[in-house]
N, C-alpha and C positions, 0 to 999 in steps of 0.2 A: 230597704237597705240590702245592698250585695251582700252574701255571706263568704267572706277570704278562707273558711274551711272549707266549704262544697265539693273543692276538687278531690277532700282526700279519697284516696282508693288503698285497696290492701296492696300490700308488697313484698313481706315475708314473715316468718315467723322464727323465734330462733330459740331451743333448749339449752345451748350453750354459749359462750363469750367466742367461741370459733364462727359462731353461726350469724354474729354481728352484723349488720352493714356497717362499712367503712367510720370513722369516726369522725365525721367532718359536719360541718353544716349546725342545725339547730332542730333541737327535738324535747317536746314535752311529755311526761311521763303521767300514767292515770293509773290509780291504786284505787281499791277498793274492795270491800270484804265481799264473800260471796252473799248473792242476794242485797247489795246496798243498790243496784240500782246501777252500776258502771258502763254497761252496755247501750241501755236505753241512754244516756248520757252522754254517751259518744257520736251515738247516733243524731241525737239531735242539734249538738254542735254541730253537726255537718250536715245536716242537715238532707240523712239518707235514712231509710229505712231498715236498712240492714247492712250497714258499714261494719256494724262489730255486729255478732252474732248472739242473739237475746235467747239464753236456752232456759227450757225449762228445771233442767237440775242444774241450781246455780253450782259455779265456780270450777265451771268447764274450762276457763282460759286457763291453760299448763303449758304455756310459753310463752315468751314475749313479742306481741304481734306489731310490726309496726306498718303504721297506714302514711302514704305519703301525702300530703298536702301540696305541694312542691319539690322540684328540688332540692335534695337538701333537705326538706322542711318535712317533718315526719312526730307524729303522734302514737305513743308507746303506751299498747295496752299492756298491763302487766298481771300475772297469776293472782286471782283472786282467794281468798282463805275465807274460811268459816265451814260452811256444809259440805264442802269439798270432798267425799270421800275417797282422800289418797293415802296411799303406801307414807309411812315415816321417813324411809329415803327419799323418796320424792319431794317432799317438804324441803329434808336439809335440802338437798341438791336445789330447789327452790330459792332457800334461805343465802347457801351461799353465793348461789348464782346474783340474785338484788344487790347481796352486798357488795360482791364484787362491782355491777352495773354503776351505783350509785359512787362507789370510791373513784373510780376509773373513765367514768364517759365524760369526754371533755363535751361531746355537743350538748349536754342536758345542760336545759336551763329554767325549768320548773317542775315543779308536783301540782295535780291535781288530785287531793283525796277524796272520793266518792261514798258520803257515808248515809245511812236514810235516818232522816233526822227524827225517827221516834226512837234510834238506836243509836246514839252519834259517840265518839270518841273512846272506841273500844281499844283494847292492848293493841292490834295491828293498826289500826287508826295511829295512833299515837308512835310505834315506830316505825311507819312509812312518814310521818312528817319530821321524825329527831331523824332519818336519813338523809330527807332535804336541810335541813338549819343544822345541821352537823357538816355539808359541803358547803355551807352558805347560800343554797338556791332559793326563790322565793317558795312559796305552797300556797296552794288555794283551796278551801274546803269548801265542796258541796253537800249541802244539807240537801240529798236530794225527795223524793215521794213529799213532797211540802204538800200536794194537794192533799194528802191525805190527812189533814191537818186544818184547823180554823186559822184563822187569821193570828187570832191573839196566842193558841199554843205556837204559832210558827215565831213570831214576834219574843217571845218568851223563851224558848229554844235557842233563837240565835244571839239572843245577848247571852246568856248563860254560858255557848259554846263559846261565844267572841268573848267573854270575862275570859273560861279556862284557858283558851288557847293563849292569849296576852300571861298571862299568868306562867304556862309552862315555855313558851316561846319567843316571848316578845312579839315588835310589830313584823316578822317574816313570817307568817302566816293570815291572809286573809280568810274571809267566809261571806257563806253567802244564803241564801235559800234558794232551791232548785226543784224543778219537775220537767222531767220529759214528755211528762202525758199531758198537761197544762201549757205548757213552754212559758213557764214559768222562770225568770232568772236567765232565759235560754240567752239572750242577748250579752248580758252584763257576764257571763261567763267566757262566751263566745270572743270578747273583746280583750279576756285577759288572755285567754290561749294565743291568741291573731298577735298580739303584744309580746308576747314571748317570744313567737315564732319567726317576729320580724316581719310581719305581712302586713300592709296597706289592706283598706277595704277591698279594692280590687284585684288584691291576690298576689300584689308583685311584694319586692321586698321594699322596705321602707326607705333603703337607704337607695335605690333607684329615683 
C-alpha cells in the first residue's frame, strides 16, 4: 500500500505566530510530552528515518516545526514538556504561543496526542486534547511503545484510556495502540492523519 505521508519534508520552524506560514491549506498538529515517543512517530507515519529528529535528551523540540506533505498540506510538530530542561519564561512563552496557535489557526484540523502507554493521560496529555474539543477539532491519541507491553496489558490499557477519555470528552477523541519500532498501529494511524489532510492514498487531494 502507497504511503500519502512519504513526501513529507521539513520546511520551517517557527518561535513565534510572526514566524507562521501563511494560514491557508490543511495542517495536523502532534503534541506529546517529552520522551512519549513523538518523534519516532512521525517518523514512521512517513515513513523516514529521520523526518523529525529522535534525540537523546528528550523534549528538544522548542518550536513549532512544520513538515510539508504537500501543498498546502503540512504536519506540525509541536514543543514537547516533561524532562525538558527549560528557563520558566520559555514555558510561558511556550504556553502562550499553543494557545494562541490553537484559538486562531484556521487550517488546523486535528490533534494527534503522542502518549507511551505505560504512562498515558498525564496533565499535558489532557490539555493538549481540551485545546482540540475546546475548537471543536477531532484528536487522536497514540498509545505509543505498545511493544513494550503483552498483548493483554496493551488490551487493558486501551479500554481503560478509551473509558477515560469517552468520559472526559465524549466521542471527539479517538485512540489507538501504537509502536514505531514494531509498526505497530503504523497504518491505522497513518489513515487518520492522510484523512485529515485530505490526501488520497496516492498523495493527491481527495477532492481531485
Amino acid at each position: 500500500m502507497s504511503n500519502p505521508l512519504n513526501s513529507a519534508h521539513y520546511l520551517l520552524s517557527a518561535h513565534n505566530t510572526r514566524q507562521l506560514p501563511p494560514d491557508i491549506g490543511v495542517e495536523v498538529a502532534f503534541a506529546g510530552r517529552s520522551n512519549a515517543g513523538k518523534s519516532s512517530a512521525l517518523n514512521a507515519l512517513a515513513g523516514h528515518n529521520a523526518l523529525a529528529r529522535v534525540s537523546k535528551t528528550p523534549g528538544r523540540t522548542q518550536q513549532l516545526v512544520f513538515f510539508q506533505v504537500q501543498p498546502e498540506r503540512y504536519m506540525v510538530d509541536l514543543p514537547g514538556y516533561g524532562y525538558a530542561k527549560v528557563p520558566h519564561d520559555l514555558q510561558a512563552h511556550w504556553q502562550a504561543f499553543l494557545d494562541q496557535y490553537f484559538r486562531s489557526r484556521e487550517a488546523l484540523r486535528g490533534l494527534v496526542v503522542v502518549m507511551d502507554i505505560r504512562h498515558p493521560l498525564k496533565d499535558y496529555d489532557r490539555q493538549m486534547l481540551g485545546y482540540a474539543v475546546q475548537r471543536g477539532l477531532p484528536a487522536h491519541a497514540l498509545l505509543t511503545k505498545a511493544d513494550k507491553l503483552g498483548r493483554g496489558q496493551q488490551a487493558n490499557t486501551l479500554q481503560a484510556v478509551r473509558k477515560e477519555l469517552f468520559s472526559a470528552f465524549g466521542d471527539t477523541v479517538s485512540v489507538q495502540t501504537f509502536s514505531g519500532e514494531s509498526k505497530q498501529g503504523v497504518e491505522e494511524a497513518r489513515k487518520v492523519v492522510a484523512d485529515w489532510l485530505e490526501l488520497t492514498p496516492a498523495g493527491k487531494r481527495a477532492e481531485e
